[in-house]
N, C-alpha and C positions, 0 to 999 in steps of 0.2 A: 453551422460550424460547431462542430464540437467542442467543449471546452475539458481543461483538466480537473476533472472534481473526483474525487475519492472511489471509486468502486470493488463492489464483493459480488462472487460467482462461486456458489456453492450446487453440486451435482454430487446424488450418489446414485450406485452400478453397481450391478453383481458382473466381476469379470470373466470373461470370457477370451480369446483370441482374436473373434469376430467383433465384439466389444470397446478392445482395444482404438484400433483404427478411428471407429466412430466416435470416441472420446476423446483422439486426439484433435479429429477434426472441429469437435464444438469447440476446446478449447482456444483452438488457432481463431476459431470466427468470433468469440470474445476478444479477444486481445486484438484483435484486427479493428473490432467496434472502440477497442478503448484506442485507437490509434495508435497503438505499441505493436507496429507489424515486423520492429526489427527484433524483439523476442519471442516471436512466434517458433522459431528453431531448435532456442535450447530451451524455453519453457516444456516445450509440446515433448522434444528427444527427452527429457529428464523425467516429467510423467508417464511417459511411453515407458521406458525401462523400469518405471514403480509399477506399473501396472504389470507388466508380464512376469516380474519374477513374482508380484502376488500371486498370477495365474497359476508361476510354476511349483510356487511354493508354501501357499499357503491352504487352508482346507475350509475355513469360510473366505470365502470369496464376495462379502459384502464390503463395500468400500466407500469413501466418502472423499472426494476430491474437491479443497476450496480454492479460490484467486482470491488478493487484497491487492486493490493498486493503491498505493497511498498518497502519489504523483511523484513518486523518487524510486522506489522501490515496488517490485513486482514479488511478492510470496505466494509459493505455490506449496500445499500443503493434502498429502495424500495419507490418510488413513484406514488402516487395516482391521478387523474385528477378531483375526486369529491371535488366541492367544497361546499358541505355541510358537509363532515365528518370531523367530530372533534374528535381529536386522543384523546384527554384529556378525552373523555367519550365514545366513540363507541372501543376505539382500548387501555382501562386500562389495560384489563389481557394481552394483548401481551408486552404492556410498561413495566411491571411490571416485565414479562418472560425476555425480552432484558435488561431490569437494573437486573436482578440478573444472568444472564448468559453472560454476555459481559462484556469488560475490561473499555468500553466507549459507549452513546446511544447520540441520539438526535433528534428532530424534529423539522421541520423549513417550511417556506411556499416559494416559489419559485413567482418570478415576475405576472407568468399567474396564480395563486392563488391554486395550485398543491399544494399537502403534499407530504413531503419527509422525511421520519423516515430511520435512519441509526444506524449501531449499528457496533463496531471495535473488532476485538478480536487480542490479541498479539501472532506470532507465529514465528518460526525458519524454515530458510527454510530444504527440506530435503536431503540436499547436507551436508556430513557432511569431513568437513577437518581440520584435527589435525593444530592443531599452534605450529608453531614449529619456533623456535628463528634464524634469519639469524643474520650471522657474515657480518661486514660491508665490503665491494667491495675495495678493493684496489683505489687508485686517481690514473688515469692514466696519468694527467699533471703534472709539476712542478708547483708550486704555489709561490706567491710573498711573501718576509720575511715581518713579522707587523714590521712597525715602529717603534724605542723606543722612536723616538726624534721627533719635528717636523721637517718636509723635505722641503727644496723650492720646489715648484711646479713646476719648470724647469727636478728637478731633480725625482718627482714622474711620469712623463711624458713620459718620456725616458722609452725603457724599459732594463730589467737587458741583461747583456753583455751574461750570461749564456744559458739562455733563448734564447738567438737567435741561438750560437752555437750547441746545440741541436736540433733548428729547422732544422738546414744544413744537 
């Protein structure tokens, strides 16, 4: 069985047309493994559309695509090494497509002058287990009486007479 535990899927690609496809595909069989087969559509369509406007629009074409599952959240994060492509105008209809199909987008420029457009969508993992209410555990030691009065500190120190007897 699989369980829900945190995973990262990092791939990079020089893209291509024929590229494409085959990237869309790895990705869907990750998220299939991470049992999140009901975002394999708009994860895969929203990376599908990063990658072909890189194809179409940018002039290096080395690219680096990661996955985070963090058990709530699926982020998909696709960056570019061109630096002349400006997402704000080469890459509008895909921004456009990841702000109405995602829960969260963004774009940001990375230190060596890279773009990096991300986009999150919120998801359950596909472990599914009832909740069911536990009855509290019995205390298996005796515990100290509270206080009602204040105690010298001689005598909070000590410990009770009972408490040791039961130790024996």
């Amino acid at each position: 069985m699989k369980t829900a535990v945190p995973c990262y899927y990092h791939l990079d690609v020089e893209v291509s047309p024929e590229r494409v496809g085959q990237v869309r595909r790895i990705l869907a069989a990750h998220l299939r493994f991470w049992n999140l087969e009901n975002l394999v559509e708009p994860v895969c369509s929203g990376a599908e559309m990063l990658l072909r406007a890189i194809d179409e629009h940018a002039s290096d074409k080395n690219t680096s695509i990661e996955m985070w599952w963090n058990r709530q959240h699926l982020i998909t994060a696709v960056a570019g090494n061109d630096h002349a492509l400006r997402p704000d105008l080469d890459l509008r209809t895909c921004l456009q497509h990841l702000a109405a199909h995602s829960d969260g987008w963004g774009c940001c420029a990375t230190d060596t002058g890279a773009k990096v457009i991300w986009f999150s969508r919120r998801a359950r993992s596909g472990e599914r287990v009832p909740l069911v209410a536990t009855s509290p555990e019995p205390i298996t030691q005796e515990g100290l009486e509270v206080p009602r009065e204040i105690m010298p500190v001689a005598r909070l120190a000590r410990p009770a007479a009972g408490v040791l007897e039961e130790a024996r």
